[in-house]
N, C-alpha and C positions, 0 to 999 in steps of 0.2 A: 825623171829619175835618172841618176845614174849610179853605175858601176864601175872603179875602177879598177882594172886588175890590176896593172904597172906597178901601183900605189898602195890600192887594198883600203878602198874606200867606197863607201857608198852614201850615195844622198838622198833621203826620201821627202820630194816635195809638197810642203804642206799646201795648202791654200790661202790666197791672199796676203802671201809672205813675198811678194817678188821672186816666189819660183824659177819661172821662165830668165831673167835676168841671170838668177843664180847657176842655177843648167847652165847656159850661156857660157858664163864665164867658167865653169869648171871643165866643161866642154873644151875649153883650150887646153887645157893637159892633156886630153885622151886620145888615144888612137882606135886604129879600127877592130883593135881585138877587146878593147873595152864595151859598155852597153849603153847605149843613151839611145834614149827616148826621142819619140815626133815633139813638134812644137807647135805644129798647126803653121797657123797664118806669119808668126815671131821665126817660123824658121829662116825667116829671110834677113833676119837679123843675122844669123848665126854665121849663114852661108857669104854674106856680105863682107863678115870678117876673117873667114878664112878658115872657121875651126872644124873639126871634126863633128859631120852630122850624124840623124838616125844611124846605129847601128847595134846590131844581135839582141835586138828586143821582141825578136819572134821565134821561141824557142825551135827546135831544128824538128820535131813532132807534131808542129803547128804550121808548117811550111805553105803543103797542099791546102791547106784550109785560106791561109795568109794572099795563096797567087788567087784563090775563085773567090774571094772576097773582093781583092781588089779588080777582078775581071767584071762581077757582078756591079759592081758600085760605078764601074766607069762605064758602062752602058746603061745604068739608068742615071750616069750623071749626077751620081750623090755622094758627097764626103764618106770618107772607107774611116776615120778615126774613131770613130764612137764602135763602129762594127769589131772594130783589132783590139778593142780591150779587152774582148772574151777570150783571145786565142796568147797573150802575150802581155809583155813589162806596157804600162803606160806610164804617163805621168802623175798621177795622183795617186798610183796605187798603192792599196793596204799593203805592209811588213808582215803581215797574216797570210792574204793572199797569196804575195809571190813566196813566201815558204811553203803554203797547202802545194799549191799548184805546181812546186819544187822548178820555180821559175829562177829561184834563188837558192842554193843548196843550204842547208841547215849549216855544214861545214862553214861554208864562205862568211853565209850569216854571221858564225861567230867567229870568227878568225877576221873580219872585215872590220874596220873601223867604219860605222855607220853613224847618221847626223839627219838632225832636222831641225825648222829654225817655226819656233812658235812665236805669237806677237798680243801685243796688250790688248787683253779681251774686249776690251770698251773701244778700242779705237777697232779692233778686229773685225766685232760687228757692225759698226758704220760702214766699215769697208762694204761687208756685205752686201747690207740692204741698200747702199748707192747704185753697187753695181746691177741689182736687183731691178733699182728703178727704172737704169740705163732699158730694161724693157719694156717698149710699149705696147706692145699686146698681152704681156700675161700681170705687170705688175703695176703699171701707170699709174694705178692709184690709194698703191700699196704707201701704208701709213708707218711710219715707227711703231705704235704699239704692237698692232698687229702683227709685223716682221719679228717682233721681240716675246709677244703672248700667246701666237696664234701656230707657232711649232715651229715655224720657216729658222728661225734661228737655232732653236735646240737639233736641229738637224744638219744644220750647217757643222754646228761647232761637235755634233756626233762625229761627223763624217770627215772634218780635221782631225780630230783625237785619232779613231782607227788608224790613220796613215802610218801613227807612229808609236802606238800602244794598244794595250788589250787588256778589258779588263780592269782598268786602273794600276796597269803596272807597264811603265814605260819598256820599248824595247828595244830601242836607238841606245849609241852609247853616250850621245848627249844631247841634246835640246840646248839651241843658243835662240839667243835674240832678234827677234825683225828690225827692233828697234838700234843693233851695234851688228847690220849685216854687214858692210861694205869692210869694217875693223874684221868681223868673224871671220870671212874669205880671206882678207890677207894674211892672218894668222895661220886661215889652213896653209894655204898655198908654203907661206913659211914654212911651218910644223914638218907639211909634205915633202917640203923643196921641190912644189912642182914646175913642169915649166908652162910657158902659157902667159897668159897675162889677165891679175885678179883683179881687175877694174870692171866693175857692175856695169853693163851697156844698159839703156832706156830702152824697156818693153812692158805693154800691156798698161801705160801710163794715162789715164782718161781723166778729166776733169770734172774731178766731183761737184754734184749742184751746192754744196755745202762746204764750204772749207774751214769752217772755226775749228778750232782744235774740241775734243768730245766732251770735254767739260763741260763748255758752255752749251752743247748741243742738249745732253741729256738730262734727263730729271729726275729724283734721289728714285721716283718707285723703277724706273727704267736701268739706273746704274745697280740698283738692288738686283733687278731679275736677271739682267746679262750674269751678275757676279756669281749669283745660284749657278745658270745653266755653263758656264766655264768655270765653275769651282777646279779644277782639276788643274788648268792653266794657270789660275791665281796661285794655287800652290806651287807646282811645280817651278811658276817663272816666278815665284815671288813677287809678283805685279800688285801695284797698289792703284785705287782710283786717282 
C-alpha cells in the first residue's frame, strides 16, 4: 500500500495483480512524509533502485508496541511482518480496516484519489492455485477441483474483493486492469505528473508448472464455478471468458 500525500493518492494492493511491482514503481514518486509499506524479501528490489522505502506505516500510538515487537522477534529469530499487521498499514490491507482503525482518516479517504488493479477471474484463479502448489507441505497434492469446490478459492477471491470494497459496493475511486497495468501506471504518473520513473521492475515472478493460457487449461464445469464465485469482478471488470 501506499499513500501519497505530495500528490493525494492512494493505492490499495490487491492480490496476484503484480502489487509488489506496482508499490515499486509508485514508490519512486514518494518521499518520506508519504506512507509505504514493507515488502518483505522484494524490498531489495526497491532499495537496489534507489527509491524511497518502508515509511509512516506504523501509526505514532502503535509505536511502543512496533519497537517490542520487533525486539521480541529478533531474539527468537523470527520474521516481525506478519506480527506488524495488527499494529499498522500493511500491504494487502482492507480500505475497511485502515478507515476503522483510523489508520487512514475518513477525510483523506475521500479527498485522496484512491485505486486498485483487479484481473481476469479465470486467469486470477490459476494464478492462485500455482502459487498454492509452489507448496510442498500443505498443498503438494492439491487438485484444481478441489482448489476451485472445496472453499480455498472462494476465500481467495473473499479476501481480494475486501481490499477494495464492502459489501458489494466498490470503495476505490477506480478499479483498472492487471491485464493494461504497465499502460495504467503510465497514465497515472502522467495524470499526476509524477516524478520518478513508471516502468514496472520484475518482482515475485516464479514459473508456473502450467503455462497454456486458461482456456485451454479449464473445463466449462470449472469456468462455470470460478465465474459464480467472482461474480462481482466479472461485472465490475466486464471480463468475459
Amino acid at each position: 500500500m501506499i499513500i501519497n500525500h505530495s500528490n493525494k493518492f492512494i493505492f490499495f494492493a490487491n492480490r496476484k495483480t503484480a502489487s509488489t511491482s506496482t508499490a515499486i514503481a509508485l514508490s519512486s514518486s514518494c518521499n518520506r512524509k508519504d506512507v509505504i509499506t514493507p515488502l518483505g524479501r522484494d524490498e531489495k528490489i526497491r532499495r537496489e533502485l534507489g527509491y524511497q522505502g518502508p515509511t509512516n506505516y506504523i501509526p505514532w500510538w502503535n509505536k511502543i508496541n512496533y519497537f517490542a515487537i520487533k525486539a521480541k522477534c529478533k531474539l527468537q529469530k523470527k520474521g516481525v511482518s506478519r506480527y506488524l499487521k495488527s499494529i499498522g498499514l500493511h500491504t494487502h490491507i482492507e480500505a475497511t480496516t485502515a478507515l476503522s482503525k483510523n489508520y487512514i482518516s475518513a477525510s483523506t479517504f475521500e479527498s485522496y484519489y484512491s485505486f486498485c488493479f483487479i484481473r481476469n477471474p479465470w486467469d486470477h484463479a490459476l494464478s492462485q492455485f500455482f502459487e498454492l502448489k509452489k507448496d510442498q507441505k500443505s498443498h503438494k497434492d492439491l487438485d484444481l477441483d478441489t482448489f476451485i469446490n472445496g472453499g480455498l478459492l472462494e476465500n481467495f477471491a473473499t479476501s481480494c474483493r475486501s481490499i477494495y470494497s464492502h459489501k458489494g459496493t466498490i470503495l476505490v475511486n477506480h478499479l483498472y486492469h492487471y491485464e493494461q497495468l504497465q499502460e495504467a501506471i503510465e497514465n497515472l504518473f502522467d495524470d499526476f505528473n509524477l516524478a520518478g520513473n513508471p516502468q514496472l521492475p520484475k518482482a515475485k515472478s516464479t514459473l508456473r508448472t502450467d503455462k497454456r493460457p486458461y482456456k485451454e487449461i479449464l473445463n466449462s464445469n470449472q469456468k462455470d464455478a470460478i465465474e459464480r464465485i467472482f461474480y462481482q469482478e466479472v461485472e465490475w471488470g466486464k471480463y468475459q471468458f
